[in-house]
C-alpha positions in Angstrom: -18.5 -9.9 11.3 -17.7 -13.4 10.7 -21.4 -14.4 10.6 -22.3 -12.5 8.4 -19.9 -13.6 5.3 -22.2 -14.2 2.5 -22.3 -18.3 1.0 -20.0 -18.0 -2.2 -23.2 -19.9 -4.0 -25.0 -16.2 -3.2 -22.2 -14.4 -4.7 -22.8 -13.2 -8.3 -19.4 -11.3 -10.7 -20.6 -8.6 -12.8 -19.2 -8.3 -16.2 -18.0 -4.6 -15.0 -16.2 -6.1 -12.0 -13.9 -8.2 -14.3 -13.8 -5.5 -16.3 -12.2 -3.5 -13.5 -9.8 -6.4 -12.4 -8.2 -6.1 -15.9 -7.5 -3.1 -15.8 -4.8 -3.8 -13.0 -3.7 -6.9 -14.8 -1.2 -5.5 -17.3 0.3 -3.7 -13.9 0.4 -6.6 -11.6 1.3 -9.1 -13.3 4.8 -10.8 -12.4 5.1 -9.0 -9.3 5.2 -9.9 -5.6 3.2 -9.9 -2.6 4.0 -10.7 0.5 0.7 -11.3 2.5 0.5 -11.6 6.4 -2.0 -13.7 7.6 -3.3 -13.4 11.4 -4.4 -16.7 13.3 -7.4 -14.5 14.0 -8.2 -14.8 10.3 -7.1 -18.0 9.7 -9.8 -19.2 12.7 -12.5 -17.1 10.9 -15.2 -17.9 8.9 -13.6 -16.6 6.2 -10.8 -18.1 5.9 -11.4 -20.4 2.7 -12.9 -17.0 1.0 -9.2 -15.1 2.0 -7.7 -18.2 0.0 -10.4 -17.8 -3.0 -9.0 -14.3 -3.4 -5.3 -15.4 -3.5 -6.2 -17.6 -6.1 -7.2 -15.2 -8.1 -4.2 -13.0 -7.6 -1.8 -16.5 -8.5 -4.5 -16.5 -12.0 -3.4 -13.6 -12.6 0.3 -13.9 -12.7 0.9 -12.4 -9.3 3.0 -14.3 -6.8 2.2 -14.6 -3.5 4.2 -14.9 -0.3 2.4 -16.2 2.8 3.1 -15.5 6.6 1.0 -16.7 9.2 0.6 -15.8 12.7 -0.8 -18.0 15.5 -1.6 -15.4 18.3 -5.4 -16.2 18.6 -4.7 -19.9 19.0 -2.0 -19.8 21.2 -4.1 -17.7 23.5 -7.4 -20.5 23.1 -5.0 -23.5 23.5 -3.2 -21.8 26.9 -6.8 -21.1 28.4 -7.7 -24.4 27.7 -4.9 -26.0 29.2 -4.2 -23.4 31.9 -0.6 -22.8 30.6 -0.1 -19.2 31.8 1.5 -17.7 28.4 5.0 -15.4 29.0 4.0 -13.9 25.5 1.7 -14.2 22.4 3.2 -12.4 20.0 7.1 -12.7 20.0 7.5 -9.7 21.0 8.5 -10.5 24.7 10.3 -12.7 26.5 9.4 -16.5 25.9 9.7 -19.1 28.4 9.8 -22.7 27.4 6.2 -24.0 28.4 5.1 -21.2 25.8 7.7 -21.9 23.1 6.3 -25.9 23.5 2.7 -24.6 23.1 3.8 -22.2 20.0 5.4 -25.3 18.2 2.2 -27.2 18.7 -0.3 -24.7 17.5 2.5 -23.4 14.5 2.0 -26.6 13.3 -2.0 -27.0 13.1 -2.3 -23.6 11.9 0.6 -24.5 9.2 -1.8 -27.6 8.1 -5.0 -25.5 8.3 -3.1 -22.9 5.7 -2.1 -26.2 3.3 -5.4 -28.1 3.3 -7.4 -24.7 2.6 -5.4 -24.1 -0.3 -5.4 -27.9 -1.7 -9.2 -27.3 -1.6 -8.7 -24.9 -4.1 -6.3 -26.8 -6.4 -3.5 -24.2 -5.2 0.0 -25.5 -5.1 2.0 -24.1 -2.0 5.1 -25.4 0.0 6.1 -24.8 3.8 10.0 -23.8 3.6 12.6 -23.7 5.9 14.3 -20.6 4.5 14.4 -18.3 7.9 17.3 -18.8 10.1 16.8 -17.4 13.5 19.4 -16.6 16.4 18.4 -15.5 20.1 17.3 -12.0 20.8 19.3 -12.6 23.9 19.4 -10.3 26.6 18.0 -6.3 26.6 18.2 -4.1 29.5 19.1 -6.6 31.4 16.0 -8.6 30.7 16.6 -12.3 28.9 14.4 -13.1 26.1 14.8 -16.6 26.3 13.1 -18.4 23.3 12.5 -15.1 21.6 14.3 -14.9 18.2 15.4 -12.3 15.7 15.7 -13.2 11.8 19.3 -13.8 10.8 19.0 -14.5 7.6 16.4 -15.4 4.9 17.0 -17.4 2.1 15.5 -14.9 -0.7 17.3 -17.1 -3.8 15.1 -20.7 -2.1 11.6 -17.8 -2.0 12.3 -16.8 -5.6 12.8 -20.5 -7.0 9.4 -21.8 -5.9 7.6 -18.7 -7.0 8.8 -19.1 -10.3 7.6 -23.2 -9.9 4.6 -21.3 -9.6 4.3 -22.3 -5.2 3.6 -20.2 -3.2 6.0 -20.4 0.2 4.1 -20.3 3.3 6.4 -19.3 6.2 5.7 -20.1 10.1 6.3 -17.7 12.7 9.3 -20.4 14.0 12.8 -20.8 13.2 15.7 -22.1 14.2 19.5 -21.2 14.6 22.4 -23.2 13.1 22.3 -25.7 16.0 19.0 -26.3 15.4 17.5 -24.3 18.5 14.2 -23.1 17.6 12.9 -19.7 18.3 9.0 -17.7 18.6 9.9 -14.3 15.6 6.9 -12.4 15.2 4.8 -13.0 11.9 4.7 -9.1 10.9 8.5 -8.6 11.1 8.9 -11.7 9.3 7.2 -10.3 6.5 8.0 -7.4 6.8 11.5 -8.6 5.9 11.0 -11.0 3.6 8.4 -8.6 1.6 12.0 -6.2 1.9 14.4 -8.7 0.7 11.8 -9.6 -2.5 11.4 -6.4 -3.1 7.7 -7.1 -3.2 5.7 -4.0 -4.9 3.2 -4.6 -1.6 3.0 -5.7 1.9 -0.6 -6.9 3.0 -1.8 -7.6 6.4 -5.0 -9.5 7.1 -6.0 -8.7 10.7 -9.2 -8.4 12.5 -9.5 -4.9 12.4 -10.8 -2.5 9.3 -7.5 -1.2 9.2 -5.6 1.9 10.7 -7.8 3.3 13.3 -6.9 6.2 14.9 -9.7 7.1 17.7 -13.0 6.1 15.8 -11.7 7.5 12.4 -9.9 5.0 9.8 -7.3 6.1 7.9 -8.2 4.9 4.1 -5.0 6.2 2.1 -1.7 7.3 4.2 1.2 9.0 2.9 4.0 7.4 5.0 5.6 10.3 6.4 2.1 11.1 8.2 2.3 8.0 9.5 5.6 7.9 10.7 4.6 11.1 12.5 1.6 9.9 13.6 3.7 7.0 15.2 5.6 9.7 17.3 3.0 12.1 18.2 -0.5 9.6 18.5 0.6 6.1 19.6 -1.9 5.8 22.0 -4.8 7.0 20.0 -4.2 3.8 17.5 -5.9 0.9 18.0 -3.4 -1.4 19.8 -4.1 -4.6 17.4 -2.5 -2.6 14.4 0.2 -1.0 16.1 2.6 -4.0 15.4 1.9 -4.0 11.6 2.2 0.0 11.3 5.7 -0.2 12.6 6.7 -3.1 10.3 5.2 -1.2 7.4 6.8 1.5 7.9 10.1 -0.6 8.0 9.3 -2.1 4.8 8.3 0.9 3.0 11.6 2.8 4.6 13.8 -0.1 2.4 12.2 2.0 -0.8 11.9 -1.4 -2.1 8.6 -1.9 -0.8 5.8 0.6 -2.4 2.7 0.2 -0.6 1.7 -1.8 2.8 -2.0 -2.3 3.1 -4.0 -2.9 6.3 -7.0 -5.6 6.0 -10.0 -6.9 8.3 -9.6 -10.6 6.6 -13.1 -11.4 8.1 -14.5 -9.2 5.6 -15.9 -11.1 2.7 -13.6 -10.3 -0.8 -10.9 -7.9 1.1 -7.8 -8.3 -0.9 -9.7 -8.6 -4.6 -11.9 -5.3 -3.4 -8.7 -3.3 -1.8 -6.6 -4.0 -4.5 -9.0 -3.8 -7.7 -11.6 -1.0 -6.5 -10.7 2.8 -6.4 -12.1 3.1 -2.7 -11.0 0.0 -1.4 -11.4 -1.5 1.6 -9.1 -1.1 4.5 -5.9 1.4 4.8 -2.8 1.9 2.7 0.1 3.4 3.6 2.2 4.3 0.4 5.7 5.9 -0.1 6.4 5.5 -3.9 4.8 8.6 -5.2 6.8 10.8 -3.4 10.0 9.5 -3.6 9.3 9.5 -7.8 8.1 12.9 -7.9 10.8 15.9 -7.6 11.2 19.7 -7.9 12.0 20.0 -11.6 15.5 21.5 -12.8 17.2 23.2 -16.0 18.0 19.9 -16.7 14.8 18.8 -17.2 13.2 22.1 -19.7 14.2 20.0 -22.7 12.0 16.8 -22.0 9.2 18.9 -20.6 9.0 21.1 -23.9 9.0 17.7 -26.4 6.7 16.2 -23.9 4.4 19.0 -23.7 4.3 19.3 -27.9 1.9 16.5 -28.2 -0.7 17.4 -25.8 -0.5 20.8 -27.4 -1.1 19.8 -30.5 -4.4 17.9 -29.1 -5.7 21.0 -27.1 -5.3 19.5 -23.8 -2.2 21.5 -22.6 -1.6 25.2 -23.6 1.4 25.9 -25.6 4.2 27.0 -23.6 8.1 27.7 -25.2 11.1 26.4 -23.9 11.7 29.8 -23.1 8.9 30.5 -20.9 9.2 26.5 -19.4 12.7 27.5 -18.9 11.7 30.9 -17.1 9.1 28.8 -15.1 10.7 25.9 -14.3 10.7 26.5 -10.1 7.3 26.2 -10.6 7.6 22.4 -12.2 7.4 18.9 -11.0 8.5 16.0 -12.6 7.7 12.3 -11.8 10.6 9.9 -12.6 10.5 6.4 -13.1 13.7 4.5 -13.9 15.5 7.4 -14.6 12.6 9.1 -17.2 10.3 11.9 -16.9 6.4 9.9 -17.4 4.2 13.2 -16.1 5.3 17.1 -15.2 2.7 19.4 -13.6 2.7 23.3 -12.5 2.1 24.6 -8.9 1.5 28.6 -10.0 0.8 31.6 -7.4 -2.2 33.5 -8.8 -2.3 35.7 -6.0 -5.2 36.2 -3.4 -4.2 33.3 -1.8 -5.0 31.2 -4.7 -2.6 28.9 -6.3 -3.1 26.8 -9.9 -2.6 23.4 -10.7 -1.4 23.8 -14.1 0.4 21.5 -17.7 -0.5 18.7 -15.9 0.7 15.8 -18.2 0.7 12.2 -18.3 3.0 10.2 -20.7 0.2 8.4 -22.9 1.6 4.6 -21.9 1.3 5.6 -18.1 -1.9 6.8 -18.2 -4.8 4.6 -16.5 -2.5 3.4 -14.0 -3.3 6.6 -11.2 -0.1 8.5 -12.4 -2.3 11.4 -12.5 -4.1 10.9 -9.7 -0.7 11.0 -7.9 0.5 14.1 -9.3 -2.9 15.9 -8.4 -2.5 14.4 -5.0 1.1 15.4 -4.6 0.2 19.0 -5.7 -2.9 19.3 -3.3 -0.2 18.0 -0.4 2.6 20.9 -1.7 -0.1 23.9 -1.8 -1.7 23.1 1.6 2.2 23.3 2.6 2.6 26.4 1.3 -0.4 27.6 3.4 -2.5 28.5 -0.2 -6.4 28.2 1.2 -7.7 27.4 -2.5 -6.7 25.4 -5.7 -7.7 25.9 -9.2 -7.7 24.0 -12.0 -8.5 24.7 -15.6 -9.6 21.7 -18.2 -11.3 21.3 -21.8 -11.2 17.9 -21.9 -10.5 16.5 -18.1 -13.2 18.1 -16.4 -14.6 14.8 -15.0 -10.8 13.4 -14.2 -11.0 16.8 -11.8 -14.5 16.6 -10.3 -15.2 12.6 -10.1 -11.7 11.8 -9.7 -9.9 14.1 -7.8 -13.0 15.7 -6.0 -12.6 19.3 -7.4 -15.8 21.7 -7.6 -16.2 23.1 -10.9 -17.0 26.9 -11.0 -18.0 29.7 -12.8 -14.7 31.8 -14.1 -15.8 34.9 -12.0 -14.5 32.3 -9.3 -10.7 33.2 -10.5 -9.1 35.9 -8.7 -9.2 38.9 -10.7 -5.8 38.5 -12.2 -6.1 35.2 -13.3 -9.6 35.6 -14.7 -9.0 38.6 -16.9 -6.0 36.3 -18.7 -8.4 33.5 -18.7 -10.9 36.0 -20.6 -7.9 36.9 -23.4 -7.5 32.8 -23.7 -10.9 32.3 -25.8 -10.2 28.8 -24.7 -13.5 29.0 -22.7 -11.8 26.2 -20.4 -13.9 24.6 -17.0 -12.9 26.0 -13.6 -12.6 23.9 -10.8 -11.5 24.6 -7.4 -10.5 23.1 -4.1 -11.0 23.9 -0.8 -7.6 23.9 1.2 -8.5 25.4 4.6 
């Protein structure tokens, strides 16, 4: 992989590509993320492109949080000086010829990190503002020069990122005596990316993200991956298994939304996972589900006055409060920040069919995957329920439900009989698409 990252004098933007970049813009900007570096990446050819694409992310008004491991050079720098290593990783115990060794290489790779980003005229500062203490002593076992983080100094992270710096942070720290410690890189920002409540937490590895067996997992809800952790730890590939757990730790603080998985030797990762559709690697995400609920009573009003506007432009079919009311078991809502921004219907039309249905999107949310999520969230609740086929009915979405959200449009003979002989009364003459569920 890394000889075959293209020269950036080769590399050509498209008008569409900035195109798609801005549409993230208005979202991104002025928030936070906290980007894990590997040393496998930083020794990789494409290193200085990694730091290109953070450049772009600091142009764009996002701030940036750096953490960088050393693993791969502490493993070349032990072979070449026959130094057998206690641990890589900070995981295990660490003995002092490897804590002397970790020191040394912190500091190159700390230097590397610096110079690359002064070759691209970005401003960044190493900080002192993890304290460690001693793991100390488990099952009888002493850790030695292992540490755990004892506090982070969130307040000293935030100033420089409003100076515009961005904080790189070693994998080293030391108590209040001034005893340093080996923490590992992924827990480190796992927590700090927890304490900033940064909207994502990104690892660059040397992998193309979670694989599981020879499948990788592109988008992950994290539940699946929580019981994926408990049922198939041995079927993921052991590089990632690290950086799974601390996303899920992250994403369990609620203030973290989305952790992403990235082979930093590919050429562009970060700009193409986080600007195109596909992507590039695997995300784990936990915010949708938390935002979206089983709708109550409470809720009829705001669907109804919702709901009047897209009525009144044909997209949603007029329903009373009464009958929203007499329905409402069937509603979701999604809530941000204590208000409703999209509702959608899960109905039972019988033959083991179900319908997604009022599928709305508050107009200043929509572009930004709201939808998406909803469509997502109701394909997750119908497979649930054990429904083997979802429709959905559209006169002006149809390619939101077939390019988008991979639905099959149909003929209306499709329907089961029930459904089709009230879509027949309708005279909306309204696109059928359906989804396989089992």
């Amino acid at each position: 992989m890394e000889n075959s990252v293209p020269h950036s004098d080769k590399v050509t933007i498209k008008a569409s590509d900035l195109r798609g970049i801005l549409e993230y813009v208005p979202l991104y900007r002025g928030q936070t993320f906290v980007i894990a570096i590997d040393g496998s990446v930083v020794a990789c050819d494409n290193f200085a492109n990694v730091i290109t694409d953070i450049a772009v992310l600091r142009s764009l008004g996002i701030n940036v949080v750096v953490v960088h491991g050393i693993g791969r050079q502490l493993k070349e720098v032990g072979a070449e000086r026959s130094v057998e290593l206690s641990d890589v990783y900070g995981n295990n115990p660490v003995d002092d010829k490897t804590l002397s060794l970790a020191r040394e290489v912190s500091a190159t790779v700390l230097q590397t990190i610096i110079d690359t980003f002064a070759t691209k005229n970005i401003r960044c500062v190493s900080t002192n503002a993890v304290r460690a203490t001693e793991v100390g002593i488990i099952s009888g076992v002493d850790y030695r020069n292992a540490g755990r983080i004892e506090k982070i100094d969130f307040k000293t992270l935030e100033n420089l990122l409003s100076l515009g710096m961005i904080p790189v942070l070693a994998p080293m720290a030391v108590n209040r005596e001034g005893r340093i410690f080996r923490i590992n890189s992924d827990l480190l920002a796992a927590d700090v990316a927890t304490g900033l409540g940064a909207t994502k937490l990104i690892f660059l590895t040397v992998t193309r993200g979670l694989l599981v067996g020879d499948e990788k997992a592109v988008a992950v809800p994290l539940g699946d991956v929580k019981s994926l952790m408990e049922s198939r730890i041995e079927a993921i590939d052991p590089r990632v298994v690290s950086k799974v757990q601390c996303a899920i730790r992250a994403l369990e603080s609620t203030k973290t939304q989305r952790a992403h998985i990235l082979d930093g030797s590919e050429f562009a990762c970060l700009l193409t996972e986080l600007f195109e559709k596909v992507g590039c690697g695997t995300m784990i995400y936990s915010d949708e589900y938390q935002k979206i609920r089983k709708a109550t009573r409470d809720d009829v009003s705001t669907i109804y006055n919702l709901s009047k506007s897209s009525t009144r432009s044909q997209n949603l079919v007029y329903r009373s409060r009464d009958e929203i009311e007499s329905k409402i078991d069937t509603y979701f809502v999604y809530e941000m920040d204590g208000s409703i921004i999209s509702f959608v219907s899960l109905l039972d039309i019988s033959e083991g069919a179900a319908e997604l249905a009022s599928l709305h999107v508050q107009p200043f949310y929509q572009g930004h995957d709201v939808g998406t999520r909803m469509v997502d969230f109701i394909v997750r609740e119908a497979k649930k329920r054990g429904y083997k086929r979802l429709f959905a009915l559209s006169t002006k979405s149809a390619p939101f439900f077939s390019d988008v959200c991979n639905f099959t449009e149909v003929p209306p003979t499709e329907l089961p009989k029930t459904r089709q002989e009230k879509y027949e009364k309708s005279g909306r003459h309204s696109k059928v698409f359906v989804m396989m569920l089992g």
